[in-house]
Structure formats: structure tokens, C-alpha cells
N, C-alpha and C positions, 0 to 999 in steps of 0.2 A: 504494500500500500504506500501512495506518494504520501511525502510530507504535505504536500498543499492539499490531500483529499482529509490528513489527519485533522490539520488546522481548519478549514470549513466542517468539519464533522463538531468539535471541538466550540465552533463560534453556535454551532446549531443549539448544541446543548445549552451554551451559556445564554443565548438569548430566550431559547424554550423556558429554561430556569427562570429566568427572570420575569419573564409575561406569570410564569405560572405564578410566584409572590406577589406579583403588583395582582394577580385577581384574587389569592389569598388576604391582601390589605385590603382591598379594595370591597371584600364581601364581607370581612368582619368589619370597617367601617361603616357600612350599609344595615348589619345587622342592628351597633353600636346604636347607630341614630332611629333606627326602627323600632328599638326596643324604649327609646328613651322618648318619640313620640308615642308610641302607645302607653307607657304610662303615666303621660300628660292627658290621655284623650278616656282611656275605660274608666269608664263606671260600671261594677259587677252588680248583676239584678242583686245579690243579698245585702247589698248597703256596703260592701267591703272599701278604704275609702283606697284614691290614689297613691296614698304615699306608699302603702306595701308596695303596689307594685312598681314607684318611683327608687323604694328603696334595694328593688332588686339589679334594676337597671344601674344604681349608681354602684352595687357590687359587679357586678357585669363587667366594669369598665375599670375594675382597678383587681390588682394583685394579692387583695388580700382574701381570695374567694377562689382560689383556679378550677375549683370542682366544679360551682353553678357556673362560671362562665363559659365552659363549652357542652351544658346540658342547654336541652333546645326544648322547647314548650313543651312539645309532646311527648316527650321524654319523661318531662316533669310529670304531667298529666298520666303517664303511665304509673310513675312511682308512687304517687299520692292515689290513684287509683288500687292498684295493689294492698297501700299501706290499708287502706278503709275501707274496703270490699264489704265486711261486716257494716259497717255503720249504713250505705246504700240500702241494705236490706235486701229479701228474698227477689223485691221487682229491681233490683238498682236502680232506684227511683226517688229514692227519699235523698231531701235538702234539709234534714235536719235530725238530730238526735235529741231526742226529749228526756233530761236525765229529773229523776224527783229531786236527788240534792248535788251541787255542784261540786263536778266533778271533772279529770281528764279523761279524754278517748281514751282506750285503749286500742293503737292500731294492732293490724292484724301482723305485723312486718313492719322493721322499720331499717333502713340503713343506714350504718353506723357514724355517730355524728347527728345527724339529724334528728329534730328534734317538731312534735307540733305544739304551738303557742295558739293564746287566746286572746282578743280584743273586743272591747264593749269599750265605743267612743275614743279617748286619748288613755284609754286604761289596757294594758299590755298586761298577761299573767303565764304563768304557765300552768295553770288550771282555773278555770271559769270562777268566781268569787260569787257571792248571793245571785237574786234570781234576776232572769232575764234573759237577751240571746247573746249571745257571743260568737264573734265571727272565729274562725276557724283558717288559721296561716299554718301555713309551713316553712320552715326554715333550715336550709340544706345549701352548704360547705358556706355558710356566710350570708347567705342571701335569705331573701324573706319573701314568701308568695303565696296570695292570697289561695285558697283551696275555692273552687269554683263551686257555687252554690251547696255550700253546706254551713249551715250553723250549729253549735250548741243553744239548746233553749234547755233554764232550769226552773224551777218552780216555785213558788210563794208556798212554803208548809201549810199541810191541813190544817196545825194549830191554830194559825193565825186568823180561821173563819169565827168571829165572835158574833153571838145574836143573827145567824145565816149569814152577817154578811163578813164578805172581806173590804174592805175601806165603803166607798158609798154605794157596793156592788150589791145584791140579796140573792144570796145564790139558796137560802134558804137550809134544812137538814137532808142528811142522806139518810135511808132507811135502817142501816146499820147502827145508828144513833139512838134509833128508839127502839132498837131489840130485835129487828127484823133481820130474817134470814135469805138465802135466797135459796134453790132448787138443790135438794140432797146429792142429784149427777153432777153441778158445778165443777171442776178443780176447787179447791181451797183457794179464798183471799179473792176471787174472782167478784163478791158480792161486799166485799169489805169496803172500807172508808177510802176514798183516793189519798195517794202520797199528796197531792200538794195541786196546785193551780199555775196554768201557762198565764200572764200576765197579758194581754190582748189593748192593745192602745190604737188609737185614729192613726198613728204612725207607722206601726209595726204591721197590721193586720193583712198586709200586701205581701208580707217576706212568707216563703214557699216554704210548706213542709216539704214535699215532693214533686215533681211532674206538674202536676193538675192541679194542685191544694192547693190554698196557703191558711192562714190560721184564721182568715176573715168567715171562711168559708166554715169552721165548724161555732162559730160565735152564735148561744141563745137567740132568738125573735123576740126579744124582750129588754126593759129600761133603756129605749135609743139616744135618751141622751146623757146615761151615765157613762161614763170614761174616766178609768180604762174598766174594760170587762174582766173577766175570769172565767176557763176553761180548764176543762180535764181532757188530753186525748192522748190516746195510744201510739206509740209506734206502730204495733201490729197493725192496727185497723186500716190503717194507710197505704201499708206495706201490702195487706190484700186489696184493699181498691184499687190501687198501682196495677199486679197482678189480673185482677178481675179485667180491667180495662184494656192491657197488654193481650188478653186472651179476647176481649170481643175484634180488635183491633184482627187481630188473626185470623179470626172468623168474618172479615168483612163490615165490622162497624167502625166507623170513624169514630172516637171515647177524646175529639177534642171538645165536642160540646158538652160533655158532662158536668152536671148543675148538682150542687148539697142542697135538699130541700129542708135538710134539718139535720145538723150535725150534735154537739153536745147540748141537753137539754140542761140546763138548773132543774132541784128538784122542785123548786117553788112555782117555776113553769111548767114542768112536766104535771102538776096536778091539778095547775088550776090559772096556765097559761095558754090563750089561743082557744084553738078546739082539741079539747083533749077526748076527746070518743076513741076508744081503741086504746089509750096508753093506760102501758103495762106499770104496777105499782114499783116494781122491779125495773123498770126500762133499761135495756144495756147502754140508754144517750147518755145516763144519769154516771157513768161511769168510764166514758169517752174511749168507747171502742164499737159502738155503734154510727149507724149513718144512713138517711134514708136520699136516694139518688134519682136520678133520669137524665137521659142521653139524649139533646135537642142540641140538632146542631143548622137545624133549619131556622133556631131562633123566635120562636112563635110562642116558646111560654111554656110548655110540656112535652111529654115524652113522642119519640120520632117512630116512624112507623117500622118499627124496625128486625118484623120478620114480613114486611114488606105484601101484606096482606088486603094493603088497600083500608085501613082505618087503625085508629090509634087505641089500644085496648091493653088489660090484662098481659093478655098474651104476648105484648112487647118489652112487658115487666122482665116476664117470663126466659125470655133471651137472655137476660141479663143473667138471671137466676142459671140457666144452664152454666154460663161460665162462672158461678161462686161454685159451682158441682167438681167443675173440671180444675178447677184451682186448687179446692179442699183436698181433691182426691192426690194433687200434686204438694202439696205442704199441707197436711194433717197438723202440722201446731198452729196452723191458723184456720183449723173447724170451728164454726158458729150456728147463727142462725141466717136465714132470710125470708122476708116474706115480701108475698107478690100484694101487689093494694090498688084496688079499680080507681078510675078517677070519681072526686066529689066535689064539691062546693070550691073553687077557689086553684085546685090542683087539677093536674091529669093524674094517671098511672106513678108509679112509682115501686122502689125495690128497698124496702130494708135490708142490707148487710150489717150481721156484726162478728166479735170473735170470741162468741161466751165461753167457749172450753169444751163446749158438748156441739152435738148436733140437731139443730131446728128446725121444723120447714111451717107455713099456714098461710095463708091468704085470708086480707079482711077485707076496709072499704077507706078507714084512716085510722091515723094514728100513727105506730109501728115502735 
């Protein structure tokens, strides 16, 4: 080989080398700036504010981080997906962990270093502090990023319900208060007093338990101008509506229009709020793991014709109700009840789900 084919071989590489750095500079500067307007520009639906993710981008950009700065969102989002698999729940659907007393996740995996912290307004912890939500970050080789739609929500103690109410709230007594029982099949504690109350304000009642939900959606039909409210709700129960919904979806129903025609009830309302015909003295709303629904995605106010029979009836309850069947049969620790309920005065059709511990079925006309 001539010296002059060595030396243009030679210039080939040194130039190749070099285009290849200047796009190497050239894409990390691009990323630099892209990561540093987007977190001037997001705002995450759970209230999470900018500066987490300002203050990941300003680790990004410096040396004291080298781990987060060559992981790449999706990366991220794989990890924090992993770490909290459990908290998603059975539908991975849920944007929220409801604990009775405040407490830290337990992820499921975490890598090592890393660590998830907790934030309500300019308050930083590394476990959630008395009641309320608390956003949910993570913090991995230096950097800090916000965990995409999931919060900690923790609870106002049962103790603090004085004379039914909780501050100028009436949520009235539970059954268990005056000596009442509930159904000898129950599980145990199933009928018992709630741990404690989700905290529901004009502010907050937009932020998502899951998918579909948000906490607006399970608030009594009652005292509309007292603020803030108080609710009891389950994980579970969410976690099969999720489910339920995922399954009609599969079977050909669109479950974006799904409407809560009545989520947790107070017991003050459950007995002597509204039309109570048909409510149970026991009701499973009274214990926030119940939930009566309809799927209207036509917008018109009640349930859709949705075994497609040409009128709106029962029997589109009924659809629904097949999939709480196929659900149960698919996670047994979320067995309940459901019942099918004709349209009356005010409503159409509708489907009571709940998650009592046993197994239910009945059709009335209201209530549930």
C-alpha cells in the first residue's frame, strides 16, 4: 500500500472522527436545552410543581449527577414503573395510594442509591407527614423527578369525627357505633368503623385516583356549600372499576364516558338523604368501597344502549355486570356485590359495584 493511499485513509478517519463528536456535542446540546425548556413549560395533571423537574434538568447539566444524566425519560419511566408496579394496582390504573396513616411507599425494587421522597407545597419529606396528598418524586444518582400521576393521599383519623361531624362537615355515625353488625359471611373488619377520612376540598377534588376517577367523583350529594368535604374510599374498589372498565373496553364499549352516580355515601345521607328507597342499612357507600355507575358516552344524561338492542334498559346494566363476573373470576380478592337497577324518577339504569368480601348479585329499581 502507497504512503499517499495510507495518508488519505488516515485524513478519512480523522475527519469521520470528528463530524462524529461535533454530532455527539451537538445532540447533547440539543438535549441540554430541551430538557431545560420542558421544565420551564410542564405542568403535570397531579399539581407536581416545575421546579422538580427544573431541578433535574439543572442536575443534567452538571457533574455532580453522571448516573441521571445519560438516563433518558423513558428509561426513567421504566424504573419508577418497575419500582411501583404494586402501588398501580391489579388494572395499573391507579394515580394514587390511599394510606389510613402517613406513611412511605414501599416500592416493589429499588436501585441502589435511589431513593422516593415526598412533597405537599414547599414541604419536602421523606415520608408523607399528617393528612393530605402528597406528590410522589423520585430521586436517582442526584436528580429529582417528579413520578407521573401518582400521589400519596393520607387520612384525617376516625377519632377526630366529634358529634358526626368532622370540622363543619356531618358525616353523621357508622353502624358499628351503635352495636351493629354486618353479615356473618363478611371477612372480618369489613363492617367495622373506617380508619380515617380522605380530606376533599374545591381545590383538590380534580386530582385522579386512577384512569377515570378523581376524588370529586366519589364526594356525598349533600351540604354543597360546606368545604372541605370528607370521604372514605378504597383502593380496591377503584382498582376493580379500572378493571371492570378495561374489560368492557375489550368487549367493544368505549368506558370513556363513565359517570359515578353515587360514590361514598355519609351515613347521615344514606338514611335520610335524597331518595333513599332501596338503601341498605349496611350500604357498602357507607364504607367507601362501593359505587353505583353508567357508561354515557353519547352525553344525554344516562346509561348508552349498550348491548345495542335499540332502547336503553336493564339489560345494558346488565353488560356491565357481565364484566364485574369476568373480573371476579380473574382476581377473586376483589369478589363483591353488584346489582342491576331499572331506570326511575331522575336517573336511567345503572350498576352497583362493590368489594364486600363475599359474593352478591339482585336487581331493584333505586337505591343500591
Amino acid at each position: 500500500m502507497s504512503r499517499r493511499s495510507t495518508t488519505r485513509g488516515e485524513r478519512a478517519v480523522t475527519v469521520g472522527g470528528s463530524a462524529l463528536l461535533f454530532l455527539l456535542a451537538a445532540g447533547w446540546g440539543w438535549s441540554l436545552t430541551h430538557v431545560h425548556r420542558a421544565a420551564a413549560a410542564e405542568v403535570p395533571r397531579t399539581g407536581l410543581a416545575g421546579a422538580a423537574v427544573a431541578s433535574m434538568a439543572s442536575a443534567l447539566s452538571t457533574t455532580s449527577a453522571p448516573n441521571a444524566a445519560y438516563v433518558t425519560g423513558a428509561a426513567l419511566d421504566a424504573i419508577t414503573a418497575h419500582m411501583l408496579a404494586t402501588a398501580r394496582g391489579a388494572s395499573g390504573k391507579l394515580e394514587a395510594v390511599i394510606e389510613p396513616t402517613p406513611r412511605a411507599i414501599t416500592p416493589d425494587s429499588a436501585p441502589s442509591g435511589d431513593s422516593i421522597v415526598y412533597r405537599q407545597g414547599a414541604t419536602v419529606s421523606s415520608a408523607p407527614r399528617g393528612a393530605g396528598i402528597w406528590n410522589v418524586l423520585l430521586e436517582i444518582g442526584g436528580a429529582v423527578r417528579p413520578i407521573a400521576d401518582l400521589n400519596v393521599i393520607t387520612m384525617v383519623p376516625f377519632g377526630e369525627k366529634s358529634n358526626g361531624h368532622v370540622g363543619g362537615y356531618f358525616l353523621g355515625d357508622w353502624p358499628s357505633e351503635h352495636g351493629a353488625k354486618g353479615p356473618s359471611k363478611a371477612p372480618a373488619g369489613e363492617y367495622a368503623n373506617p380508619a380515617g377520612f380522605i380530606e376533599v376540598t374545591q381545590q383538590n377534588r380534580g386530582v385522579h385516583v386512577s384512569e377515570h376517577f378523581t376524588l370529586g367523583d366519589f364526594v356525598t350529594h349533600d351540604q354543597p356549600n360546606v368545604w372541605p368535604k370528607y370521604i372514605v374510599l378504597q383502593s380496591k374498589l377503584v382498582d376493580k372499576l379500572e378493571l371492570v372498565l378495561a374489560d368492557l373496553q375489550a368487549h367493544g364499549v368505549d368506558p370513556r364516558g363513565v359517570h359515578v352516580m353515587s360514590g361514598f355515601r355519609s351515613p347521615q345521607y344514606n338514611y335520610t338523604g335524597g331518595n333513599t328507597v332501596g338503601r341498605a342499612n349496611l350500604s357498602r357507600h357507607m364504607f367507601g368501597d362501593a359505587s353505583d355507575i353508567y357508561i354515557d358516552d353519547d352525553g344525554d344524561g344516562q346509561m348508552d344502549d349498550l348491548n345495542h338492542d335499540g332502547r336503553i334498559s336493564i339489560a345494558d346494566a346488565a353488560v356491565i355486570g357481565a364484566a364485574v363476573d369476568r373480573v371476579e373470576a380473574a382476581h377473586p380478592e376483589l369478589v363483591g356485590g353488584y346489582g342491576l337497577y331499572t331506570a326511575a324518577s331522575g336517573h336511567g339504569p345503572f350498576i352497583h359495584i362493590d368489594t364486600r368480601g363475599y359474593r352478591a348479585r339482585w336487581t331493584g329499581t333505586s337505591g343500591g
